[in-house]
N, C-alpha and C positions, 0 to 999 in steps of 0.2 A: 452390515459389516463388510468390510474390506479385507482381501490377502493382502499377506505384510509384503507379495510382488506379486509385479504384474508380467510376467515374464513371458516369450512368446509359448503359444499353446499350438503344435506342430498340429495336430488334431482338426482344428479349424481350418486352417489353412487346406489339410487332405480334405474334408468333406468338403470345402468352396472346390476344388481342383475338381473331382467328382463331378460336381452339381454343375460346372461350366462345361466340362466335356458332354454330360448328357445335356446341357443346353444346347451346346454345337449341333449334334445328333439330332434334336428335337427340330435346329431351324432349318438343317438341311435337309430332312424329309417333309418338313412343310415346303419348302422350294420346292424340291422336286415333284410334291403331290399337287398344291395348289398353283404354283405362277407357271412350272413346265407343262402340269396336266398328263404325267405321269400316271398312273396306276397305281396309287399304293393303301390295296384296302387293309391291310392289318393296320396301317396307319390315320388312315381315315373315318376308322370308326370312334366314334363317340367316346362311348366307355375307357379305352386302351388310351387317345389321345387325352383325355381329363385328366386320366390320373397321371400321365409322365408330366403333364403341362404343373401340377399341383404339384409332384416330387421335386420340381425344379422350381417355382417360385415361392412355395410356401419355406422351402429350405434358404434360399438365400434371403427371405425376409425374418425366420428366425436367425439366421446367424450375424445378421445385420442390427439386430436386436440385442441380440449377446455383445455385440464389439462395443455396446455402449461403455460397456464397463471397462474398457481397455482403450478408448477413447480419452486423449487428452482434453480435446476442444470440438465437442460434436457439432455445434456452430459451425465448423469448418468442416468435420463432414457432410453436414446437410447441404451447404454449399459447392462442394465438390461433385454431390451426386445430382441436385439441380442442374449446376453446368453441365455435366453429362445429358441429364434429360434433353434441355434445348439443345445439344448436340444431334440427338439423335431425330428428334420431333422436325430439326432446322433438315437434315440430312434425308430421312423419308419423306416428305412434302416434296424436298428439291428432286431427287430421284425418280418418285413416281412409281415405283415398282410394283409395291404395293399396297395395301391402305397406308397412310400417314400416322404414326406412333403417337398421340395423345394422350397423357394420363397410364403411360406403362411402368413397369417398375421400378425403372431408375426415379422419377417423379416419386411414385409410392415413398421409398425410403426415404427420400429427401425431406418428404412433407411428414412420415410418420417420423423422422428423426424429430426434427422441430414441435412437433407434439410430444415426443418424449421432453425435451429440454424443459418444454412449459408445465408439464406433469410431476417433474422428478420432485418438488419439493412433497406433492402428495403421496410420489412412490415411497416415497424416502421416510414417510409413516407407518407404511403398510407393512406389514409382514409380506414377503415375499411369496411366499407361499398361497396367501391370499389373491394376491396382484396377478398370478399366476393361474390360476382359478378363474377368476373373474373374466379375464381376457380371454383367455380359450373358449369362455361359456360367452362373454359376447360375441366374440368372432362365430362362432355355430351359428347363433341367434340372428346376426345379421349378413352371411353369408347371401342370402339370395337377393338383397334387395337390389345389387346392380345388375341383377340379370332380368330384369325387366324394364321397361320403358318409363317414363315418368312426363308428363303434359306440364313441363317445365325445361327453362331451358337456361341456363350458363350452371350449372351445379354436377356438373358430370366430374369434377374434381373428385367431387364429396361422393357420389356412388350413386347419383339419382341421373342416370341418361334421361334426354330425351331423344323423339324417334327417328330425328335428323343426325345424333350424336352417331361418328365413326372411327376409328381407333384400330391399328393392327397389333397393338398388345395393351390392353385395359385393366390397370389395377390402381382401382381410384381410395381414397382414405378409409371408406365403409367396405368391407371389412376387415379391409388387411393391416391396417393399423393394428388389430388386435392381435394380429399374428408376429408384427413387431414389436409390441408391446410383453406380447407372454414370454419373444426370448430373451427382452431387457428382465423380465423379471425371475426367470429362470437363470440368470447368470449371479443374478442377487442370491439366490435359494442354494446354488452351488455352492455360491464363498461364503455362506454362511456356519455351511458345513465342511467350509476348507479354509478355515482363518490362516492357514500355512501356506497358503499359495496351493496351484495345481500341483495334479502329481504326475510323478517324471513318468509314467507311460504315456500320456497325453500330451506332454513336452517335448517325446522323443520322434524326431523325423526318421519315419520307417518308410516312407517311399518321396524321395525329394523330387523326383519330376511332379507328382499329384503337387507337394505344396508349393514348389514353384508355379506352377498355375494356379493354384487358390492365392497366390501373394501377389498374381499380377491378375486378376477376375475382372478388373475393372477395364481395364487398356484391352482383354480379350473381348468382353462383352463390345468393344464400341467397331473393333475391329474385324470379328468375326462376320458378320452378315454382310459388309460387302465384299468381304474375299468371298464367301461361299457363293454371291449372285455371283462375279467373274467365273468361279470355277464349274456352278452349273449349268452358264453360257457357253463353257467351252464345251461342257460334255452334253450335253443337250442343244445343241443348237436351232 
């Protein structure tokens, strides 16, 4: 089922605004810790870094998942977010700063959109609730397999590196497709129990700077890390 509108959902927009401000926060103290060689062990420890790195990509991977359904022509976003990708991939290689971006999350979205497109006729069988279920229990299930090595080599797309593969942000189809997949199907499970359209507290913009940046996340994301190397050349030099 479908809301009789698809009206904009101020809501999303706040949490993308959010979710790119603590992305900012997240690249600027890897700058500063890894490429300046700074000091910053509350930030360089394991634990604390995983999980802000997960608050920030698993969130823009569900809510990229959700926009399926507010999506006119997702063909055209998939495209959109590709181009991006070799944006970014074209711009780290030529710069050199750091590793070279291969297979990070603009890629991700791009390729798990395009799985949604070729999917929906199956989603579109499913109870939502199901489809919802399912993804989140694959996603656990194959969470670890890119985090090991594999004696194979051009499949680092799919989630299988091997141990030449390098990458400065890595989210390949296994298994975050499923993490895209659970928000497309979580937005089905909402209007299914909102055949009215949203409702107006989630409609309502209560802080318009967050959703002016969640309504531009895209143009910040491509923009943001080389302001941040200039400005922590100037203050680091």
């Amino acid at each position: 089922m479908e809301p009789a509108k698809k009206e904009r959902v101020a809501l999303f927009d706040i949490l993308r605004g959010v979710t790119i401000i603590s992305m900012v926060l997240f690249h600027a103290a890897y700058d500063i810790a890894y490429i300046h060689q700074i000091p910053l062990p509350w930030f360089t420890s394991e634990p604390f870094q995983d999980v802000w790195r997960c608050s920030i990509s698993w969130t823009f991977l569900a809510l990229a998942g959700w926009m399926t359904f507010f999506s006119r022509n997702n063909l055209r976003r998939a495209g959109a977010y590709g181009a991006a990708a070799v944006v970014v991939f074209i711009a780290t290689t030529v710069a050199s700063v750091d590793t070279a971006v291969s297979f990070g999350i603009l890629y991700c979205m791009a390729a798990s959109t395009l799985v949604y497109v070729a999917l929906r006729p199956l989603l579109d069988r499913l109870h939502p609730a199901l489809g919802l279920v399912a993804a989140l229990a694959l996603f656990a299930l194959t969470y670890a397999i890119p985090r090991q090595d594999y004696a194979v080599e051009g499949l680092a797309w799919l989630g299988f590196p091997s141990p030449a593969f390098t990458s400065g942000d890595y989210y390949p189809l296994v298994p975050y497709v499923f993490m895209y997949l659970a928000g497309a199907c979580a937005s089905r499970l909402f209007a299914t129990y909102h055949p009215d359209g949203y409702p107006s507290w989630m409609c309502r913009d209560w802080c318009p700077p967050l959703s002016f940046i969640g309504r531009h996340s895209l143009i910040i994301y491509l923009a943001h890390q080389p302001l941040l190397i200039v400005i922590c050349a100037v203050l680091f030099p």
